[in-house]
C-alpha positions as CSV (number, residue, x, y, z in Angstrom):
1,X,-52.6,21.9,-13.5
2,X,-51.6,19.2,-16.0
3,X,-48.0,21.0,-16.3
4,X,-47.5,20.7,-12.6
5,X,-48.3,17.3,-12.8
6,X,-46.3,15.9,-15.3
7,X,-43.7,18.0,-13.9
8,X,-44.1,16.4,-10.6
9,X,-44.0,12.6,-12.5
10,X,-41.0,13.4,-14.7
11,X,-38.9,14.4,-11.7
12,X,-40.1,11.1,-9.5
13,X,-38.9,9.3,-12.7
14,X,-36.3,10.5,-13.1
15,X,-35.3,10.6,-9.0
16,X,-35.9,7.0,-9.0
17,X,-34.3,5.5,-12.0
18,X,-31.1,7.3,-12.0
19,X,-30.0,8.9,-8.4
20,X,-30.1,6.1,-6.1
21,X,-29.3,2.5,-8.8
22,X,-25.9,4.9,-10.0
23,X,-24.7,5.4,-6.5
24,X,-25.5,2.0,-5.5
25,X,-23.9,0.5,-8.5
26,X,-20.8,2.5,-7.6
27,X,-20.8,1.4,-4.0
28,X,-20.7,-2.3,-5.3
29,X,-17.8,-1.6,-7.8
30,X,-15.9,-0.1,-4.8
31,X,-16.7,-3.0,-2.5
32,X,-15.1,-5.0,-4.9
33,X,-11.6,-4.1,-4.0
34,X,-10.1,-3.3,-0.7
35,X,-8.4,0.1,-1.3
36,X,-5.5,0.9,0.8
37,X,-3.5,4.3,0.7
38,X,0.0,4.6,0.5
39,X,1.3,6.8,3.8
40,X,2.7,9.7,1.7
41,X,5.1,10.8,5.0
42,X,6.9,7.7,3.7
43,X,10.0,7.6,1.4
44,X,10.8,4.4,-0.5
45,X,13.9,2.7,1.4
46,X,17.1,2.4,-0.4
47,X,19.5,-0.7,-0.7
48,X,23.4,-0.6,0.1
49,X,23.8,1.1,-3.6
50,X,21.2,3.3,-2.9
51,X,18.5,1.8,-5.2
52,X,14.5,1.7,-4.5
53,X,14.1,-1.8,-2.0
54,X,11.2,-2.8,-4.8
55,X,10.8,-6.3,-5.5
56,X,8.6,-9.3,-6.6
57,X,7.1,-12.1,-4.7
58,X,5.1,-14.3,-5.9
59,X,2.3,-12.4,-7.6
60,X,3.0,-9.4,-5.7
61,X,5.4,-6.6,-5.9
62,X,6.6,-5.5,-2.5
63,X,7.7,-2.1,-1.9
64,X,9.7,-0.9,1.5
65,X,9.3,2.8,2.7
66,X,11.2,4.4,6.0
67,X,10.1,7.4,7.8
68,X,13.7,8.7,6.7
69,X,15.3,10.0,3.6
70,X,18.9,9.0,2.6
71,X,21.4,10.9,0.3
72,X,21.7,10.0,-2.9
73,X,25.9,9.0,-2.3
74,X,24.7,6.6,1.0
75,X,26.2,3.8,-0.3
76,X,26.8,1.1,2.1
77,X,29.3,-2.0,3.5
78,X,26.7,-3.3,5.8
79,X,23.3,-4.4,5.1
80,X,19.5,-4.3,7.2
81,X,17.5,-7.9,6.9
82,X,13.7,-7.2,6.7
83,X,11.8,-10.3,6.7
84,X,8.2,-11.4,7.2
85,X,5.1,-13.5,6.1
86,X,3.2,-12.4,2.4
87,X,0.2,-14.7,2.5
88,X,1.8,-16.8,4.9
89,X,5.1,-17.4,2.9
90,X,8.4,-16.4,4.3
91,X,10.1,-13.5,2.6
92,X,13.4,-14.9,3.8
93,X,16.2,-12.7,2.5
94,X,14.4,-11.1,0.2
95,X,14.7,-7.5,1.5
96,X,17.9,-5.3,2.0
97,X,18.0,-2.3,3.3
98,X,20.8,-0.1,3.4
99,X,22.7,0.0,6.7
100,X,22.7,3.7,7.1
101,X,19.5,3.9,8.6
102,X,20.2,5.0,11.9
103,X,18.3,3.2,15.0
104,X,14.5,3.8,15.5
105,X,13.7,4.2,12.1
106,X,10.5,3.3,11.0
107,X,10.0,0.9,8.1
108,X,6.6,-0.3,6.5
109,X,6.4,-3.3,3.7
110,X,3.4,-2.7,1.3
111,X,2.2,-5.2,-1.0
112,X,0.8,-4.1,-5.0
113,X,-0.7,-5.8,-7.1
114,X,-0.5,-4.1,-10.2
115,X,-0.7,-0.5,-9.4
116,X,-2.9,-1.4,-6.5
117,X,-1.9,-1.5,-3.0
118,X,-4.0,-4.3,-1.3
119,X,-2.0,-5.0,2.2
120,X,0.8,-3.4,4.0
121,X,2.4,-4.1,7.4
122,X,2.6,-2.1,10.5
123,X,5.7,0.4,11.3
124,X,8.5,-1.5,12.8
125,X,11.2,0.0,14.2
126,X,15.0,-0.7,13.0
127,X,17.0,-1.6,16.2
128,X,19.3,-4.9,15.0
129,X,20.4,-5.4,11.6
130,X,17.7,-8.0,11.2
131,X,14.2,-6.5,11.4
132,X,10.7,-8.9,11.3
133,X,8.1,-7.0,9.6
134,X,5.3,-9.5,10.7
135,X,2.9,-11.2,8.3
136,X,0.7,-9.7,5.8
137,X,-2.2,-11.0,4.1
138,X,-3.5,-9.8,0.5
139,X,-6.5,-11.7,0.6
């Protein structure tokens, strides 16, 4: 009888001090940061040589993905304008994309700091050569 009941007390002690405070202490960490997830369908998006459209901005880096993969020789004359609000400040020409992207493309801006992505915009869809990727906000 006295086996049973410490048996009883060390699992209630042990239930209460260590299952629910971990996962609770993990939650908090978590809530911490707002994790976003890349869209893996995406590709990064190439500039007229054909190089990753990865830049900085402030105390960001911002990356640009399409829903389309070019060749590796796509090199282009022409150029794509993507611009937008990061935290309220205008990108302005900040972002060229390669011009062989053809029409109805979709694009999508994300915004890292670090290795974390903490804000990204909406698809757009490349119809013009200048394309407004709305505003984002990292904060």
């Amino acid at each position: 009888m006295i086996k049973y009941i410490l048996t009883i007390a060390t699992i209630s002690i042990l239930a209460g001090c260590g299952g629910g405070s971990a996962d609770n202490a993990n939650q908090k960490e978590l809530g911490k940061k707002n994790i976003i997830k890349s869209d893996k369908s995406y590709h990064l998006a190439k500039d007229t040589l054909v190089h990753n459209v990865t830049k900085s901005f402030g105390n960001h880096t911002l990356k640009v993905l399409t829903d389309k993969a070019l060749d590796e020789d796509a090199t282009s004359n022409g150029f794509i304008s993507l611009y937008g609000l990061v935290d309220g400040k205008d990108t302005k020409a900040l972002l060229v994309l390669n011009a062989n992207y053809p029409k109805g493309t979709k694009v999508v801006v994300e915004a890292y700091s670090g290795d974390d992505l903490v804000a990204k915009s909406k698809p757009v869809i490349i119809n013009t050569d200048e394309v407004n990727f709305g505003s984002i906000q990292t904060k």
